[in-house]
N, C-alpha and C positions, 0 to 999 in steps of 0.2 A: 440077161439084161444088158441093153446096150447103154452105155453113159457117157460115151464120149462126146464133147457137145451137147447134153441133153439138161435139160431141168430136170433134178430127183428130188423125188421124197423122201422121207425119214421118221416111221410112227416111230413114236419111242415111248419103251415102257424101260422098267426096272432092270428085266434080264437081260432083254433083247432090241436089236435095231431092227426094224424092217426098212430096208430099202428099193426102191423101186424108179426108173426111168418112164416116161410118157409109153414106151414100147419094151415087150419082151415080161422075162418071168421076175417077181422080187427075190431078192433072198435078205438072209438072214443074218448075223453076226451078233457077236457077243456085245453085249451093253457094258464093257468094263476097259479098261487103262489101253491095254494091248489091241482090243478089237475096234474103238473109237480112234485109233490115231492107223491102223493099218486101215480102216474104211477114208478116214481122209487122205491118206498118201497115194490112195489106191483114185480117187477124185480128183485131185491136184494135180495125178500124170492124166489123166482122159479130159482135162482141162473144161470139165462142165460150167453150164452157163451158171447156178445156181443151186442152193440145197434151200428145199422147204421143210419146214419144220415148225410142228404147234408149238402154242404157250400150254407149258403141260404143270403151271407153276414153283418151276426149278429145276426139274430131272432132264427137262433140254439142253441145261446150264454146259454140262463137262463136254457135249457133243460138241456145242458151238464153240468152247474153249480150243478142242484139237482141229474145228474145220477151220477157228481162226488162225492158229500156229503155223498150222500148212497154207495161211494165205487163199481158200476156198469161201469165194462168195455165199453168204447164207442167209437167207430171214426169217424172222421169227413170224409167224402169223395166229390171228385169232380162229381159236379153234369153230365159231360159231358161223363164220363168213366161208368157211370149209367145208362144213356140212349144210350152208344152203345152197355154196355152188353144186357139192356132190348132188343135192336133191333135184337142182335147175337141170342136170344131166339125165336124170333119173335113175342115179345111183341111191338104193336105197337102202340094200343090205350094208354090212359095217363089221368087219373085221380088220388084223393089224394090217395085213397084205392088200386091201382094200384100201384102206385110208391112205397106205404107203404112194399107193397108184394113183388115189384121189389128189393127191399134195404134189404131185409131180402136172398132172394137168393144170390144175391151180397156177402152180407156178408159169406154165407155161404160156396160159392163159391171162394174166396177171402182171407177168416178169415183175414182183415187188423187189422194191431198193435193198439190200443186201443191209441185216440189221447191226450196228453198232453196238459191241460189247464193251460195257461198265469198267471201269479201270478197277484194280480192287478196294483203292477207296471208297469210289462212290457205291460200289458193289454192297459193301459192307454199311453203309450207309443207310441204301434200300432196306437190308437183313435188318438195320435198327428200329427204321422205321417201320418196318410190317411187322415185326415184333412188337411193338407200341402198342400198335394198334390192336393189336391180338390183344393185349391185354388189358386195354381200355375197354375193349367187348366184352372181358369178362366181367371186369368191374361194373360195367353199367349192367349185365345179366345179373350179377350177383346182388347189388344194389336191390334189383325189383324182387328177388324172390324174396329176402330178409326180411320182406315185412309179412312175410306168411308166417315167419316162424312164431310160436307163440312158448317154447322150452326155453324159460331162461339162459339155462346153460349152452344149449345149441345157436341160441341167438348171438350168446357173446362170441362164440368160434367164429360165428357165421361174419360177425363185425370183424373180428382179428383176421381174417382169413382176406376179407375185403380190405382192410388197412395195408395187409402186406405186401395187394397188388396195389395199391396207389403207393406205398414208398419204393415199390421195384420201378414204376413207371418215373417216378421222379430221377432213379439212377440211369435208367435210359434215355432220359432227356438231358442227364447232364453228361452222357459220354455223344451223345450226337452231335453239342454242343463243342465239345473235346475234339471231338474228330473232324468237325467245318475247319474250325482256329488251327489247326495241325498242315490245312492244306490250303496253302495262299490262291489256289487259282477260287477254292470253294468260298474261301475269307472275305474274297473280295467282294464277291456276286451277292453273299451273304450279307454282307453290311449296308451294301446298297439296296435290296430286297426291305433289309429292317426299316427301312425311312420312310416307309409307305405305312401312315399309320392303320392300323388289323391285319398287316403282316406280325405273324410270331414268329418262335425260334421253328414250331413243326411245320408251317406255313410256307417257310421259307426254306427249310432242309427236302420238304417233300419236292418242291418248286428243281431242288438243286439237284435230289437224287433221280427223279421220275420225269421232268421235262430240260435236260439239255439243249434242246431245241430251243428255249427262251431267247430272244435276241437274237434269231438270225434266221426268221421266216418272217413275214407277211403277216400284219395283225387276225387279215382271213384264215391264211393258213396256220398260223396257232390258236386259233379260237376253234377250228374244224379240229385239229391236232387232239386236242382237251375234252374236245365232245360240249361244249357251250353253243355252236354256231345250230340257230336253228333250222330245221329240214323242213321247205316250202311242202304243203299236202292240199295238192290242187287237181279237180278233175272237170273238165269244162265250166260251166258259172261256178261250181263250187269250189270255197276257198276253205278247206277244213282250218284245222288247228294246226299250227306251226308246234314243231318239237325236239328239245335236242335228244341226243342217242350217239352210240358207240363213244370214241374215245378211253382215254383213262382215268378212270374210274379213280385211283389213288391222288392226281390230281384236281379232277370235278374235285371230291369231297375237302380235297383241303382250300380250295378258292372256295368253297361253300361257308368253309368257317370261318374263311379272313375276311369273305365279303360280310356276313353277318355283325361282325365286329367293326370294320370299316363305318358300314350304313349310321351304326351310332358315334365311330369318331371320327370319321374321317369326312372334311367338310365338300369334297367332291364327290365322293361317292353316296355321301346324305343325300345331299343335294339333287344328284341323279336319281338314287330311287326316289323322295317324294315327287319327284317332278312327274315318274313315271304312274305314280298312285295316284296323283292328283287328274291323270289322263282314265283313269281308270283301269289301268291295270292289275293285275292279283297278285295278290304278295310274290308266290312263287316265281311267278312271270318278271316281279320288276326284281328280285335276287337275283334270277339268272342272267338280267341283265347287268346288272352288277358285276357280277362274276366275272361276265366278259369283258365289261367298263376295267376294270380291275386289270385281267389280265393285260388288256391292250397296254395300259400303263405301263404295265412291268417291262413288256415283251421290249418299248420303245426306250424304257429306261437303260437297258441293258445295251440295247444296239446302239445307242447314243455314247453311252457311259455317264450319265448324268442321274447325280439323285434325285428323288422327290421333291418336290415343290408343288402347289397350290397352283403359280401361275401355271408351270411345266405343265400338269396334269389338264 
């Protein structure tokens, strides 16, 4: 495998790395302390343009930590935009050694911006927040099955069992809380975030942990960023359905919920969905317009430095 200069890939599972260059054979190395930091030392001298690497939902995390160390360009990509370039190729088989080679073309293909690793605040932050929400899933699964039960005594567990996760969720919302107020740079952003009435405390931690980017791109390019900006579907006279798609998914859902909340307090964002209903539009349609109404606010609140206001917005 030649990698000098080259864009590489990097499947990663549990035991093992695969790595691979656009040319030549992949090999293999150990998924652990010793073999993750000799693969980046071994990168860092053959000075490669980039390492690509999926969202494997966390097991990429110690990789990027050693290619960050050594100073090695890397980004994270989504595994779905990987496998329809592998497919646009007509790569259709899929093994580690495969995908390893498929990520190295991608990248080469692609050259994506080299991804920005979480400091361990906000790192642990994120860890609060997916945890939350793990357990807000339960609670609403739990929620719907309790009314099947019809065993007294199973029903009452089934309640105690549910109460437990809603008073755990209450202690994870007051140490997310704890840990904003611990860090002035998050304190700051956080407070001004709050002044936008149907911002919350989660609304605003998810804003802090998941979109860094807030306040220092382009309302377009953080409404694309988010996954709000809708996608023209147009083929000679026909003009289909406009639609949003990709982005993330942890942010969409939390402007989902602050815009919801907004629509009833907040007298700009009211205002803007009835207007949008009044035109005819569908509920959904004028929410997600919200959504981005919303974001654009924040995005300019922040790059400005100035809080909310009625006039402002």
């Amino acid at each position: 495998m030649t990698t000098s200069g080259a864009w590489i890939g990097v499947d990663v599972c549990k035991k093992y790395l695969d790595v691979a260059a656009t040319t030549g054979t992949p090999v293999r190395v150990a998924n652990d302390a010793d073999g993750r930091i000799a693969l980046a030392r071994r990168l860092k001298c053959e000075s490669v343009r980039g390492v690509i690497v999926e969202a494997t939902g966390g097991l990429e995390r110690a990789l990027m930590q050693a290619l960050d160390a050594e100073g090695v360009p890397a980004s994270i990509v989504n595994p779905a935009r990987v496998r329809k370039f592998a497919e646009g190729t007509g790569q259709l088989a899929k093994t580690d050694k495969i995908d390893a080679l498929i990520l190295a073309r991608f990248g080469d293909y692609m050259k994506p911006a080299p991804t920005s690793l979480a400091d361990a605040p906000r790192q642990k932050l994120r860890d609060l927040i997916a945890y939350r929400a793990q357990v807000t899933r339960e609670i609403t699964a739990r929620s719907a099955q309790v009314r099947l039960y019809t065993a007294p005594g199973l029903l009452a567990r089934a309640n105690t069992a549910i109460a437990a996760l809603r008073s755990e969720r209450k202690v994870l919302e007051r140490e997310i809380e704890a840990l904003i107020k611990s860090q002035d740079a998050m304190l700051a952003v956080y407070k001004r975030l709050l002044t936008v009435p149907g911002v919350g405390l989660i609304g605003a931690a998810t804003l802090i942990a998941e979109l860094p980017e807030l306040g220092r791109l382009s309302r377009r390019q953080i409404a694309a960023l988010v996954g709000v900006a809708p996608f023209p579907n147009e083929s000679g006279d026909r003009k289909g359905y406009r639609a949003i798609r990709g982005g993330r998914e942890q942010v969409r859902q939390a402007l989902f919920n602050c815009a919801r909340v907004a629509i009833q307090h907040n007298p700009v964002a009211k205002s803007f969905y009835e207007r949008l209903r009044a035109r005819g539009k569908r509920h959904k349609v004028a929410v997600v317009a919200t959504m981005r109404k919303l974001l654009t606010i924040l995005n300019a609140m922040l790059k400005t430095n100035t809080d909310w206001t009625c006039k402002s917005a």
